[in-house]
C-alpha positions as CSV (number, residue, x, y, z in Angstrom):
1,X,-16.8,9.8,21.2
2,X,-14.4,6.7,20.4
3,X,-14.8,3.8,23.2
4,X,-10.8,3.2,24.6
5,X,-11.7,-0.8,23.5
6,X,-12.5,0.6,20.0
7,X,-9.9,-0.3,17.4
8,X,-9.0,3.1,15.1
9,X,-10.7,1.9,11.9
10,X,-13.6,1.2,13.7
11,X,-13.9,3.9,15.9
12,X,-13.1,6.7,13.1
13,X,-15.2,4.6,10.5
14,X,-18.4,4.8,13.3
15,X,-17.6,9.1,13.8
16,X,-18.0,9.5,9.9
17,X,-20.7,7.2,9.0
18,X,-22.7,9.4,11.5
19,X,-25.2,11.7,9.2
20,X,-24.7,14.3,8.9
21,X,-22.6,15.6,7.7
22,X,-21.8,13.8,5.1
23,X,-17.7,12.9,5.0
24,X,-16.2,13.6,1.7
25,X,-12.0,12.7,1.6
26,X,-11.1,15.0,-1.5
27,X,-8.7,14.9,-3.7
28,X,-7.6,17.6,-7.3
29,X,-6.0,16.9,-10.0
30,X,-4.2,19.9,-12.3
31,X,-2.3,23.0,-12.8
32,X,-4.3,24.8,-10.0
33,X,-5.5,21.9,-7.6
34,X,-5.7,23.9,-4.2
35,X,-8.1,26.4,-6.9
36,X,-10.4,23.4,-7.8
37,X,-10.4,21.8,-4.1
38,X,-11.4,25.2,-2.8
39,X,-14.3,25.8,-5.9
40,X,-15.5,21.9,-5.0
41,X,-15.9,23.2,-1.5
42,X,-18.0,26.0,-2.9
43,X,-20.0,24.2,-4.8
44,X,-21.5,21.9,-1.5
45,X,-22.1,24.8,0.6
46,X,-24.2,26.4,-2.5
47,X,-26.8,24.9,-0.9
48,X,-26.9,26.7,2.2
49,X,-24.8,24.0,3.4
50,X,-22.2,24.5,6.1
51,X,-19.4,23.1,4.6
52,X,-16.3,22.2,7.1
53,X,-12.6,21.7,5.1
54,X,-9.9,19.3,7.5
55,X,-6.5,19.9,5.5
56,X,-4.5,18.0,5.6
57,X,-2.6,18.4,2.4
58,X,0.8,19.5,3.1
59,X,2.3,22.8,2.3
60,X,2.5,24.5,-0.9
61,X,-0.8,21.6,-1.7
62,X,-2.6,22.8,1.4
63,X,-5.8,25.7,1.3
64,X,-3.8,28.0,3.6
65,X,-2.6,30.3,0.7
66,X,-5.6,30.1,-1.3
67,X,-7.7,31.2,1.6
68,X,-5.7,33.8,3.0
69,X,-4.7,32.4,6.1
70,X,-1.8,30.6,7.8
71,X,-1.1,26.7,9.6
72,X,-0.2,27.6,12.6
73,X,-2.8,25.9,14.5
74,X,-3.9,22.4,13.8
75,X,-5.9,20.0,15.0
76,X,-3.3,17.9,16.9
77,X,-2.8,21.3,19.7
78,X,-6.6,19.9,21.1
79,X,-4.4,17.4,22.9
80,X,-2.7,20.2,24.9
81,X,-4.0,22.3,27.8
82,X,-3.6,26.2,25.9
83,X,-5.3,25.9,22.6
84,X,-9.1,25.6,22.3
85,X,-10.8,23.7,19.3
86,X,-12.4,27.0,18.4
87,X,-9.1,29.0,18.0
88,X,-8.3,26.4,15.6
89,X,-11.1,26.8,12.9
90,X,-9.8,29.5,10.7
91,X,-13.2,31.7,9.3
92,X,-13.5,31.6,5.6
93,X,-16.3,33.0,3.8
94,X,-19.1,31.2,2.8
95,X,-17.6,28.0,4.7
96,X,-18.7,27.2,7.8
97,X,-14.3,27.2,8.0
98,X,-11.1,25.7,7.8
99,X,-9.2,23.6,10.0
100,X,-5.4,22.7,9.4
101,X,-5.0,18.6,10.1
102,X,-2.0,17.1,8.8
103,X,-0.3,17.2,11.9
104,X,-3.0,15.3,13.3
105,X,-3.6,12.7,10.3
106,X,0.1,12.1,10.7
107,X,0.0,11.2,14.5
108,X,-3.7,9.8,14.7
109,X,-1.5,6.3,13.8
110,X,0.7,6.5,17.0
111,X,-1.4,7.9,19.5
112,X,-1.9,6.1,22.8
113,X,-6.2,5.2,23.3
114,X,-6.8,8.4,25.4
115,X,-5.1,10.7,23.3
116,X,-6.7,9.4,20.1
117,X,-10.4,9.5,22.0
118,X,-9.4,13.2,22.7
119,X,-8.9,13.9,19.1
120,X,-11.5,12.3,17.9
121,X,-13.9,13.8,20.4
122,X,-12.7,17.3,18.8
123,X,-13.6,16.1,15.5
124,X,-17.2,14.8,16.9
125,X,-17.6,18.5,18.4
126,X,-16.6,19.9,14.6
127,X,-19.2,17.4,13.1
128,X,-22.2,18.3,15.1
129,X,-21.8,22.2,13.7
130,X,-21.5,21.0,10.2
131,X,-23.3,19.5,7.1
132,X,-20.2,18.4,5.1
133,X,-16.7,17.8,6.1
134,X,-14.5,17.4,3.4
135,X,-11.1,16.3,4.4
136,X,-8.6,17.7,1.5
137,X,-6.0,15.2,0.4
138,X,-2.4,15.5,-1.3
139,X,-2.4,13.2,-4.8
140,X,1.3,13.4,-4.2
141,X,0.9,11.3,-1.0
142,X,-2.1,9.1,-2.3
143,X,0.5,5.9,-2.0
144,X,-0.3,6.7,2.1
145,X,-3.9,7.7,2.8
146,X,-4.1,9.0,6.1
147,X,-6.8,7.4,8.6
148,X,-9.0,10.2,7.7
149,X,-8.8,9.0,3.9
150,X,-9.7,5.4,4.6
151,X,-12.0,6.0,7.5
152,X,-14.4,8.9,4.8
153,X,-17.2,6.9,3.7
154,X,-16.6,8.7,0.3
155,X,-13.9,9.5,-1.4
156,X,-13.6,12.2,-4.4
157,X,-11.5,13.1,-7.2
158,X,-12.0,16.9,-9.3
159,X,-9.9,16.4,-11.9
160,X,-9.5,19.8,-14.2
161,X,-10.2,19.0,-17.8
162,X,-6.1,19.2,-19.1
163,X,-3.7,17.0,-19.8
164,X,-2.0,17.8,-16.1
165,X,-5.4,17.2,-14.8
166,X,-5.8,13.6,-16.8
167,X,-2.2,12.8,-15.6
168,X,-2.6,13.6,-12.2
169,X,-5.6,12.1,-12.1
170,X,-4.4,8.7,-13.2
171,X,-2.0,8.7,-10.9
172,X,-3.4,9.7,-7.7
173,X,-6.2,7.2,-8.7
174,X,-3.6,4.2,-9.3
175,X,-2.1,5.2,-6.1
176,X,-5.2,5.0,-3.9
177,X,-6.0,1.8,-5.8
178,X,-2.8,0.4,-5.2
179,X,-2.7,1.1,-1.7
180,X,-6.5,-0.4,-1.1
181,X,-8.0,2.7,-0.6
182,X,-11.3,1.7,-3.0
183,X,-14.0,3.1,-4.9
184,X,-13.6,6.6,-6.4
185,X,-15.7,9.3,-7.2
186,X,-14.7,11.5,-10.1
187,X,-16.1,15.1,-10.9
188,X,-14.2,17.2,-13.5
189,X,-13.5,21.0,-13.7
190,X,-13.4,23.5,-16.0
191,X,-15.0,22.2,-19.1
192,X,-16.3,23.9,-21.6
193,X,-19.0,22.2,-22.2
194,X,-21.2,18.9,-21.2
195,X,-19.8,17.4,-24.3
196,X,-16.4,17.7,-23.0
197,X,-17.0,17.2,-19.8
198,X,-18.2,13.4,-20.3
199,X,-15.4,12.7,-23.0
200,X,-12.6,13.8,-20.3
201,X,-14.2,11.4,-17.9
202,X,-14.7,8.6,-21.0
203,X,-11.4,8.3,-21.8
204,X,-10.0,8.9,-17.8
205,X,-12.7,5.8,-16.8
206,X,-11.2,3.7,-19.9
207,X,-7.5,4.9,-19.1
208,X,-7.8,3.6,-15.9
209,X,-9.7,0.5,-16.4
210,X,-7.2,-0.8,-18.8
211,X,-4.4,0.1,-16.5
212,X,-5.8,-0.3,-13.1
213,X,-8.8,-2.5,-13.4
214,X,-11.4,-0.3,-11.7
215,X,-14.4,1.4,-12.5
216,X,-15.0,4.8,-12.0
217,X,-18.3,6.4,-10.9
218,X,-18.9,9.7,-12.8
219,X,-20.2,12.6,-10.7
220,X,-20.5,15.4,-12.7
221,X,-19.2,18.8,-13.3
222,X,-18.4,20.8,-10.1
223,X,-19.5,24.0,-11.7
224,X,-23.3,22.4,-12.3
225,X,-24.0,19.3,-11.3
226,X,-25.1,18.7,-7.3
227,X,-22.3,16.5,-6.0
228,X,-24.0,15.3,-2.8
229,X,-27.1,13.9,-4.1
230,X,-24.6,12.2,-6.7
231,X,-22.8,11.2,-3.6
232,X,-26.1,10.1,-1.7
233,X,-27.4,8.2,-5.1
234,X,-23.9,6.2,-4.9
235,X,-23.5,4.9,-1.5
236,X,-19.5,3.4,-1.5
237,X,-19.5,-0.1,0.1
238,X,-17.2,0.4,3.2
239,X,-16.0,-3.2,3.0
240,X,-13.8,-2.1,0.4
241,X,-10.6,-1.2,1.1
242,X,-10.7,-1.5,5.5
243,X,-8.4,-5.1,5.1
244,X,-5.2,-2.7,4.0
245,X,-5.6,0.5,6.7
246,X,-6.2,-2.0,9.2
247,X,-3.0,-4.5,8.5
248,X,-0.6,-1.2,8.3
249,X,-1.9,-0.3,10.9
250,X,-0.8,-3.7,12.9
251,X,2.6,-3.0,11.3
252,X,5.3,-1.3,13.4
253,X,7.0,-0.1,10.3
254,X,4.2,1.4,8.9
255,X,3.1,3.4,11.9
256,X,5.5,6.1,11.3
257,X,5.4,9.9,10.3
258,X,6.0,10.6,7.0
């Protein structure tokens, strides 16, 4: 649970740094992202991993139709009296479940220090009962990373192997540069074959390093290689990228709902 004399970065940053599970924020790129987010998903709990999703992509972007279930519940309603953290997890086969947050990553910014150690003691409940939590992010809103974006201690992009994937990709990954979000991950779906696989990511990595001026770390394909120990073999320095949450979040103008 977050101390009250915690700042936000620091408290979130100390919740999912704790291992495990390992904190994954997750982003797709392509015709059929919520399709690639939820196959990503798949692919960690191959392993007999329980594999928790917090979405908080908004809707039309978000899981909710792709699973078969609706957002009526999320996250935020733990700060009521009537709704119990387990009547928020939506069941989804072969994942330890779903849990609607956008509501909650919108607010987490203008919540008072009890409020925000309630939340975040709900998400410490969720974490003890899980191996991986990814939290699934909207590349249409990568110029704003919610606190759970910045406070991940990894962050991935599955880009499908297309041109909508490539061009999503690029931007959601200028985006999140731009707005000091750091190091990226990148995993690509769909290929068919290794050789095409690497040559998608080849001329992403060199796209975006003429452009952007950061290197990519290439993960592999979702459909074969094991992303957490390519995660685990890649530790993210968390340095990178804490200056900018922590400076909008000292900004009245920037704590807002978007």
């Amino acid at each position: 649970m977050i101390d009250a004399h915690e700042d936000q970065a620091t408290g979130l940053r100390r919740l999912f740094r704790r291992a495990p599970p390992l904190v994954v924020a997750l982003y797709a790129a392509g015709r059929e992202r919520a399709a690639v987010a939820l196959r990503t998903a798949y692919r960690f709990s191959a392993r007999d991993e329980r594999v928790l999703v917090l979405d908080e992509a908004g809707a039309g972007r978000s899981l909710a139709q792709t699973v078969g279930v609706e957002d009526n519940k999320d996250l935020l309603g733990v700060l009521g009296e009537r709704i119990r953290l387990d009547e928020i997890v939506q069941r989804v086969p072969g994942l330890a479940g779903r849990v609607p947050a956008r509501a909650a990553a919108l607010a987490l910014p203008l919540l008072d220090g009890e409020r925000r150690e309630k939340l975040c003691a709900a998400l410490d409940t969720l974490h003890r009962r899980t191996d991986v939590v990814l939290v699934h992010a909207d590349g249409d809103e990568a110029t704003d990373p919610s606190p759970f974006v910045f406070a991940a201690p990894h962050r991935l992009l599955v880009a499908e192997t297309s041109r909508s994937g490539a061009l999503e990709a690029y931007a959601t990954i200028k985006a999140l540069t731009a707005a000091g979000a750091g190091s990226l991950h990148v995993a690509v779906a769909g290929a068919r074959s290794r050789e095409e696989a690497t040559a998608f990511f080849a001329s992403l990595d060199a796209l975006v390093f003429a452009h952007v001026g950061v290197p990519l770390t290439w993960l592999g394909e979702i459909e074969s290689d094991d992303l957490r120990a390519g995660l685990a073999s890649n530790p993210v320095p968390r340095q990178v990228g804490m200056p900018a949450f922590l400076r909008r979040l000292a900004t009245p103008r920037d704590a807002r709902v978007r």
